[in-house]
Every structure is written in structure tokens, then in C-alpha cells.
C-alpha positions in Angstrom: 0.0 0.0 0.0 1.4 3.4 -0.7 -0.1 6.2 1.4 0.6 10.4 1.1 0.1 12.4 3.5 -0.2 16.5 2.8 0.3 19.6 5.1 -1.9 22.1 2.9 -0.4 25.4 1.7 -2.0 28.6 4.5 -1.7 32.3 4.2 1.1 33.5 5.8 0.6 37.3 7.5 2.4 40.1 5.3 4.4 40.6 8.4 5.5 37.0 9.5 9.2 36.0 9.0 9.6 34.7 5.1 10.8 31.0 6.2 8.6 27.6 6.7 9.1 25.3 9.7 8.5 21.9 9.3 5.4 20.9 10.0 4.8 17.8 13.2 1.3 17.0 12.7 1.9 14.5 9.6 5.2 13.2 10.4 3.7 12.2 13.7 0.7 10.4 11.9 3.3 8.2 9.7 4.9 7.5 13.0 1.5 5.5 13.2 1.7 3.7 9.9 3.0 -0.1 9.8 6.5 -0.3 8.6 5.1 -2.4 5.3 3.3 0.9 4.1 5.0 2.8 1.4 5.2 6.5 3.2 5.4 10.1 1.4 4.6 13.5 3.1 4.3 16.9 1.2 4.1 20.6 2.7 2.8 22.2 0.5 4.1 25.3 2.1 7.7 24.3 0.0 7.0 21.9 -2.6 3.9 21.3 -4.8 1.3 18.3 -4.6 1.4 15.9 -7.4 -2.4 15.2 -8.0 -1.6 12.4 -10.0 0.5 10.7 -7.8 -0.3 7.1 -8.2 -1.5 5.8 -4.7 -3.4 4.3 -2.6 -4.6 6.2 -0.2 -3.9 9.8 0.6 -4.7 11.9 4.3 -4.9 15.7 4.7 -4.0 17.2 7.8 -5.9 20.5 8.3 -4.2 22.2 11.3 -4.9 25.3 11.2 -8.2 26.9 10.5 -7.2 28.8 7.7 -5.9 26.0 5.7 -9.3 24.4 5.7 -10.5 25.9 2.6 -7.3 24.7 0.4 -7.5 21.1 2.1 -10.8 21.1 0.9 -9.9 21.5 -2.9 -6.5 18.7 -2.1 -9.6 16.3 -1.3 -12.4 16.9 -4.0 -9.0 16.5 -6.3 -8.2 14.1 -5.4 -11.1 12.2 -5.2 -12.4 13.4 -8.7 -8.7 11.1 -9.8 -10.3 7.9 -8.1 -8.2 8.5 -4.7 -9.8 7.8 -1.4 -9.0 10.7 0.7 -9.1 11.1 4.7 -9.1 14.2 6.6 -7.8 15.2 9.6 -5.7 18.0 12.1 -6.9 20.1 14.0 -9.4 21.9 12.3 -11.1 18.6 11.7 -11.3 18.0 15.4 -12.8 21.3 15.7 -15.3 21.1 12.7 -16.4 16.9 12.2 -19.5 17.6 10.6 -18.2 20.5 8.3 -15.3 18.1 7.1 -17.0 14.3 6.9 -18.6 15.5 3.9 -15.6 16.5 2.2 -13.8 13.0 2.2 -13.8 9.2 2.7 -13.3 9.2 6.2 -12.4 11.7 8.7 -10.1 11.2 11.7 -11.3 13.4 14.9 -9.0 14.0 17.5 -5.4 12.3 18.3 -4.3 10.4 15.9 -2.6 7.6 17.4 -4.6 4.5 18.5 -7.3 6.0 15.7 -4.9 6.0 12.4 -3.9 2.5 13.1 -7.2 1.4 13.0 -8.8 2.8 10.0 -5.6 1.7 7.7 -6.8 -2.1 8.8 -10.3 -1.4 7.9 -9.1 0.5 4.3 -6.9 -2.7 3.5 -9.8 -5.0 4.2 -12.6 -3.0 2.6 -14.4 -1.4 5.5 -13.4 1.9 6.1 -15.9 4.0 8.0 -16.7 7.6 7.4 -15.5 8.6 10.3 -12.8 7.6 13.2 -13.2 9.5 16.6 -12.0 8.6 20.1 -13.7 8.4 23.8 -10.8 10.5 25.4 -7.6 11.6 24.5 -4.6 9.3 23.8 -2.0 7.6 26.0 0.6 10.2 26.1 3.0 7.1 27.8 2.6 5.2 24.3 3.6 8.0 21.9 5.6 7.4 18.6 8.3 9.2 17.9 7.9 11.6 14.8 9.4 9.9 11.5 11.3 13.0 10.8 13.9 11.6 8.4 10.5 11.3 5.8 11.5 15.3 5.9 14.3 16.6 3.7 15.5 19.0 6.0 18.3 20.9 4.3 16.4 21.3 0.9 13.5 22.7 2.4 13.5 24.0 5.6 16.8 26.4 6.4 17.0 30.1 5.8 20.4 32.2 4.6 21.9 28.9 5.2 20.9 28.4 8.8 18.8 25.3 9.0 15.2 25.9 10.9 14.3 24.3 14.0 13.1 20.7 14.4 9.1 20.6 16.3 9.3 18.7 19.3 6.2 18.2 21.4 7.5 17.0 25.3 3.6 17.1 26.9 -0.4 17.6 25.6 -3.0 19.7 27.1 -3.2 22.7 29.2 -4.3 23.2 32.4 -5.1 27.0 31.6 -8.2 28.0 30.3 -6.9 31.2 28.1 -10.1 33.6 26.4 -8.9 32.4 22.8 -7.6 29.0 22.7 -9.5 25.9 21.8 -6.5 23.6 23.5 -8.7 23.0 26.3 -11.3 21.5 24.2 -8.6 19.8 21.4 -6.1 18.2 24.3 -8.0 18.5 27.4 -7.4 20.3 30.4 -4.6 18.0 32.2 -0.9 18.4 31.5 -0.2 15.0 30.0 3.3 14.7 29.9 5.4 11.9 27.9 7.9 10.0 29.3 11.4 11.3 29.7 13.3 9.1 27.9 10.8 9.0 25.0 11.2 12.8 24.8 15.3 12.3 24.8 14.6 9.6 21.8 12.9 12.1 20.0 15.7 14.6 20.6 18.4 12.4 18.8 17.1 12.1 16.1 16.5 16.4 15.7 18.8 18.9 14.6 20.6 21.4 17.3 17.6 23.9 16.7 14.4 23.1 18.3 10.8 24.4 19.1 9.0 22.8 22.0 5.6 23.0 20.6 4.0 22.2 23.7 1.0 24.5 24.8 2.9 26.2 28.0 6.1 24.8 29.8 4.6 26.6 32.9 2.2 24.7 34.0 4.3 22.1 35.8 7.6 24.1 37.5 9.2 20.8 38.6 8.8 19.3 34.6 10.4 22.5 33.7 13.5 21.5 35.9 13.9 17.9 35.2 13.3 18.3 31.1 15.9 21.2 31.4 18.9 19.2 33.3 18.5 16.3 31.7 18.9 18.6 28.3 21.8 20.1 29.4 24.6 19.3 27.4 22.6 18.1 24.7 24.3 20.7 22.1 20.7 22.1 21.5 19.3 25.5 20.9 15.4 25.7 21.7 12.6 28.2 21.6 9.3 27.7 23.0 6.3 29.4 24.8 6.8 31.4 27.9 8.6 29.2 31.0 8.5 29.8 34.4 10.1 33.3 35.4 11.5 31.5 38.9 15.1 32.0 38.9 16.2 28.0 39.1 14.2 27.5 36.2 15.3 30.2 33.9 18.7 28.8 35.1 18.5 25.7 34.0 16.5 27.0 30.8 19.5 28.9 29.5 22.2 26.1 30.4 19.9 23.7 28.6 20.2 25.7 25.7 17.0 28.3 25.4 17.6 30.8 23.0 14.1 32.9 23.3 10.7 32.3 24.0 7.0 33.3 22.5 4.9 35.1 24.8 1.6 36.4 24.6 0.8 40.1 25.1 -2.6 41.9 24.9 -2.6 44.5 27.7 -0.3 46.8 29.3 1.1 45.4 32.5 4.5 46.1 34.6 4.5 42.1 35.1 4.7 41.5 31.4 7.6 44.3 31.5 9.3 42.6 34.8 8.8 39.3 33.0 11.1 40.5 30.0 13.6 41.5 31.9 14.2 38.6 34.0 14.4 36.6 31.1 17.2 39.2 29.2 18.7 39.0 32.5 19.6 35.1 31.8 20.6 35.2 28.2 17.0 34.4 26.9 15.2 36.6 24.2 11.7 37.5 23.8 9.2 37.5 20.8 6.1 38.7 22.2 2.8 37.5 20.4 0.4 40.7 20.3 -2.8 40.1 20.3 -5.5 43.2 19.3 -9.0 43.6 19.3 -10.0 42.5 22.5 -13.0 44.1 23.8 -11.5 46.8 26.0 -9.5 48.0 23.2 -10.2 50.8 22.0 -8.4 53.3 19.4 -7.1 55.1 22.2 -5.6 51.9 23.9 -3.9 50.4 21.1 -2.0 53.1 20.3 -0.7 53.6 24.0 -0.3 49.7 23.8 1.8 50.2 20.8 4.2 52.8 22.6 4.3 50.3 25.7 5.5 47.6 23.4 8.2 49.9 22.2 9.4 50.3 25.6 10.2 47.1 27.1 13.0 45.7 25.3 11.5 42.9 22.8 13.5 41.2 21.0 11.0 40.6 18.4 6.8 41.1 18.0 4.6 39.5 16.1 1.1 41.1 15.8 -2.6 39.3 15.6 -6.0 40.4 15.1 -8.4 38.4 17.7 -10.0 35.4 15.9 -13.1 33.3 17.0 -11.6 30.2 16.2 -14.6 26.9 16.6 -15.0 25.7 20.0 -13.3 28.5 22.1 -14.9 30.8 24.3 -14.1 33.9 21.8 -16.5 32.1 19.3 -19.1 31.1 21.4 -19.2 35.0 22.9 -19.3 36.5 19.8 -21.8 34.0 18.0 -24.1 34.7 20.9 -24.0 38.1 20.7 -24.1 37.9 16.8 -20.6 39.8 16.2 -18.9 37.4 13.6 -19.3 38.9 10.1 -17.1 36.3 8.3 -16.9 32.8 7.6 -14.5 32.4 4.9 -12.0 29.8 6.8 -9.1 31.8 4.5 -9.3 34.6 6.5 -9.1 33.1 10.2 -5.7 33.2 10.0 -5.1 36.0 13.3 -4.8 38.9 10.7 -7.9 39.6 9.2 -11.1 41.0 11.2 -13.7 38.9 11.0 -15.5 40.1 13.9 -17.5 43.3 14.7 -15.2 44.6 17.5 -17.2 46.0 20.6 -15.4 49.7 20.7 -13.9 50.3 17.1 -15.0 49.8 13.6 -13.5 46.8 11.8 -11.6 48.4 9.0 -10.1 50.9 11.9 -9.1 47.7 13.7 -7.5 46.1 10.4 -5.5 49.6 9.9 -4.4 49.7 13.3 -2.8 46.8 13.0 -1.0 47.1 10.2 0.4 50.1 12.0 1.4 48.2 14.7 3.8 46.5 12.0 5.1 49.6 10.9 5.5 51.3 14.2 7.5 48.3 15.9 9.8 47.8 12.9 10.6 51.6 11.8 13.6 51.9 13.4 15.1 48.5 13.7 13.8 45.9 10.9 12.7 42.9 11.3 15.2 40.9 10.0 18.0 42.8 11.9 16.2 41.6 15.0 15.7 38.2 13.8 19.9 38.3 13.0 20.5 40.0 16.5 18.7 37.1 17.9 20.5 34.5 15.9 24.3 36.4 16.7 23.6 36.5 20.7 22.8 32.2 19.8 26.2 31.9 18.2 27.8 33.6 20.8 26.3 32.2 23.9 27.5 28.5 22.2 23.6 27.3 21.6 23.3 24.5 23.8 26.1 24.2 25.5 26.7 23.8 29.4 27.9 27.0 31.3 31.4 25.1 31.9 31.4 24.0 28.2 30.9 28.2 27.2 33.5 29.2 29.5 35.9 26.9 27.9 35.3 27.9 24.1 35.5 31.1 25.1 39.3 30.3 26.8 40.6 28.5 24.1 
């Protein structure tokens, strides 16, 4: 049996950084596939999707809402060839009903345990329509990612500086944030894999990594035992915010963290106090901005826009508020009868469609774009980015304190 499996192409923000990371979602699906099924994956995002392709059977992974549209037109192609298609991600999760009738079968939910399952019932003749679990999966049971399907160095590095490998450590979050639909994809309970099933995985990645996991800081003493045993691993990571304890950023830095993701959407000294402890141990900052809540006003924005300005990011990425399915945004705004847009293409964080509660939606939309223009006037983008990427070089990525202090000796 030969089986593909496609990340569809999504809209990238005008403002993002220009380089692609390699997706996780379907390398950890083919992690699921027996070893006697012929494997290929395509991102879209870097090389194109052979319609024609012969095979057997080919799965979409929709994870993000915005790519739902364009996985759509992958599966009526490639079912209109004769291909059986299945669906799945996270946008499927979200959507089951909206996305059963656009293929052979639909996966809902985790993967593993479900994936398995319908490739017996395709090779015998009984696939159902649709494959969905009671619970979430058995985070102790895991495959690793089949990452060598990737080729890494063709498609994924930038000015010659090969992009970061996805590595996911722990599911779920415990938090209950205004906009995420985690809670209701991976549940609320940090389900954290095994150790030495994350230090596998780690071998088999490059020196530059991304935790992908939700947030580091729900569990303070997983923070400290994932971050000594990494020490000395020769890795470079980013991830979402960790915990601003000192121990912790600590061990963060020795274990190699070059800067984290954070989200902002209001002016706060702990936000500000938060930066600086983690400047203070080597560690950068990219905050995540998020605009349009509904206490932001024209007014606000702007003085949120000087705030940012004045507490030392590294870098900032800005979003427009989006009622993604199954978060409490949506179900607020769908209530109250605010969402003026369904097109799935535009729910990518950077397009309004939602009638704001104390600004007009084209002022939001302009705002935001001068948000992009404002942070990077004086210092662009990518001089931040290579600021960033110098202070990684320099610190030794990885590497131990002792191991720095002897580089920089010899």
C-alpha cells in the first residue's frame, strides 16, 4: 500500500518571518503507519502536490483553521482522480461535521490509537466515514515523529541556517486562556510523555528546536527535570513562555534556550518585569500581540503600541483576535451575533472577521498594520531576527555553562 500524506499550503501574515518550519502534525501520523506501508509527506508550504500521484490512499492534515479551505480543494482532487482521501488535524477536530462530507473518512481528534485502526479497515474493505475517540490518547505510548521522511536541508533552512526541528514534550493545558480551543482539542490536564521518550525524539532532531507544547509553565518541577537532563545536549530551543522562577530560567539557559514566545494583549508592569528577567539570563523575547480585545479601543492600542516599544523585545509579532470553533471567543461572539465572516481563509489572526465592541472593523485592520510599521521603523525585522540568531552563536547554543567558559578560553 502506498499512502501520502499532505500539510496544505496557508496564508502567511504580510508581516511574519519569510521561512517555513516543518510541519509535526503529519510526520507524527506516519509515525502511526506499519513499517510495510509505502510513506510520502508533502508541505505544500515548499514543494507542490502531485495530483496524480499514483496511490493508494492519501490523508490531509488540516491544522490550522485557515488551511481548511485549500485542504478542501487537495480532497475533491483528489477524489475526482479515483483516490480515497481522509481528513484530519486540528481543524477537523474542531469542525467533524463541516469536514465528513468533504472525504472518505475523517479522523477526529489524536491520531494515534485512531490512524492505526482505519488503515486495517481500508486494506480490508471497510473503512468507515468517520474515526473518533472516547478521550484523548495515551501520552506514555507516543511514537516518535518519523522526521527523516523530511528533507530537511532542501526545504526547511534560511540564509543557510537550518530551521528548528518541532518537538512536542507534553499535551494539554491546564489554563483555560479567552482564545484557545486547547482546552477543548487536548483537554485540560498536562499530560506529559515519558522522559526518555522525549530524549529519543531529541536524537534524532537537529541542534535547533521548538517545544511546541501549549505552555512549559504549568508544571515548575517538569520545567527542571526536562531542562537538566537537556543540558549538554548541544541544542538550541525556543518555546512558549517558562517559568520566570530563577532555578528554572537557570536551567532554561544552560539547557540551551535561545528565546521564547509570549503572549501580550494589555499593558502590564509584570509583562515588562517578566522580559527582563528573562534578558537577564541570556533568553530573548518575541512577544505575540494580540489586538481587538474588547477593551480596546483606538485610544488603547495606540498607547499599547508605545508600551511595546518600551520594554525591550527582541522581536513582536502582531494578531488580530479570531473566533476560532470551540473557544470561548467564538461562542461569545456568536451569541452576541458579532462574527461577520466565515470564509475559513481569513481566520488566520490577521484579518477582522469580527465586529469589535469599541472600534469599527476596517479601523481595527489599519491599526494593526500600523502596529507592524511602528514596531519595525527603526530597527527591521530581520536585523532583529539576526541580532537574535548572533547573541545564539555567541552564547555556544546548547552548551553547558562550563562547556561556554571553555570555548571562550581556548
Amino acid at each position: 500500500m502506498k499512502l501520502l500524506l499532505i500539510f496544505p499550503k496557508w496564508p502567511k501574515l504580510a508581516g511574519q518571518t519569510p521561512f517555513t518550519l516543518p510541519p509535526l502534525g503529519i510526520i507524527q501520523v506516519a509515525a502511526c503507519v506499519p513499517p510495510e506501508i509505502e510513506v510520502t509527506v508533502v508541505d505544500e508550504n515548499v514543494q507542490p502536490v502531485d495530483l496524480d500521484a499514483e496511490v493508494d490512499l492519501v490523508g490531509i492534515g488540516i491544522m490550522l483553521t485557515c488551511q481548511a479551505n485549500r485542504g478542501y480543494e487537495l480532497a475533491d482532487a483528489f477524489r475526482a482522480r479515483g483516490r480515497t482521501v481522509v481528513l484530519g488535524g486540528l481543524h477537523v477536530a474542531l469542525c467533524p461535521d463541516e469536514a465528513e462530507g468533504r472525504a472518505d473518512a475523517i479522523v477526529v481528534g489524536e491520531a494515534e490509537g485512531l490512524f492505526e485502526t482505519l488503515l486495517e479497515d481500508f486494506a480490508q474493505g471497510t473503512m468507515k466515514p468517520r474515526y473518533s475517540r472516547d478521550g484523548l490518547a495515551d501520552v506514555t505510548t507516543l511514537p516518535n515523529p518519523r522526521r527523516s521522511l523530511y528533507d530537511k536541508k532542501k526545504h526547511y533552512s534560511y540564509k543557510g541556517f537550518e530551521l528548528v526541528d518541532l518537538v512536542e514534550t507534553s499535551r494539554g493545558c491546564r489554563f483555560n486562556c479567552y482564545p484557545c480551543c486547547t482546552p477543548y482539542l487536548g483537554g485540560r490536564q498536562h499530560r506529559i510523555r515519558p522522559l526518555d521518550h522525549v530524549l529519543s525524539d531529541l536524537d534524532q532532531c537537529s541542534e535547533n528546536l521548538f517545544i511546541v507544547d501549549n505552555s512549559l509553565e504549568q508544571n515548575v518541577e517538569y520545567e527542571k527535570t526536562l531542562f537538566r537532563a537537556m543540558a549538554g545536549l548541544g541544542k538550541s530551543w525556543v518555546s512558549h513562555p517558562i517559568s520566570c522562577e530563577p532555578e528554572v530560567l537557570r536551567l532554561a539557559a544552560d539547557a540551551g534556550c535561545w528565546y521564547v514566545y509570549h503572549a501580550i494583549y494589555t499593558i502590564s508592569d509584570k509583562i515588562r518585569d517578566r522580559i527582563k528577567m528573562y534578558h537577564d539570563h541570556g533568553i530573548g523575547v518575541e512577544g505575540t500581540i494580540l489586538l481587538g480585545m474588547d477593551d480596546h479601543d483606538e485610544d488603547f492600542i495606540r498607547r499599547f503600541i508605545d508600551f511595546l516599544l518600551t520594554i525591550d523585545l527582541d522581536l513582536a509579532e502582531f494578531t488580530i483576535l479570531t473566533p476560532f470553533p470551540q473557544t470561548r471567543v467564538y461562542a461569545d461572539l456568536e451569541a452576541e451575533g458579532r462574527i461577520i465572516d466565515r470564509d475559513w481563509s481569513k481566520y488566520n489572526a490577521g484579518e477582522v472577521v469580527f465586529r469589535p465592541r469599541l472600534i469599527e472593523p476596517d479601523r481595527l485592520s489599519e491599526l494593526f498594520q500600523e502596529a507592524w510599521t511602528s514596531f519595525y521603523r527603526e530597527t527591521s525585522q530581520e536585523l532583529r531576527m539576526s541580532k537574535l540568531l548572533l547573541q545564539r552563536l555567541r552564547s555556544g547554543g546548547g552548551l553547558s555553562r562550563r562547556e561556554r567558559r571553555a570555548r571562550r578560553t581556548k
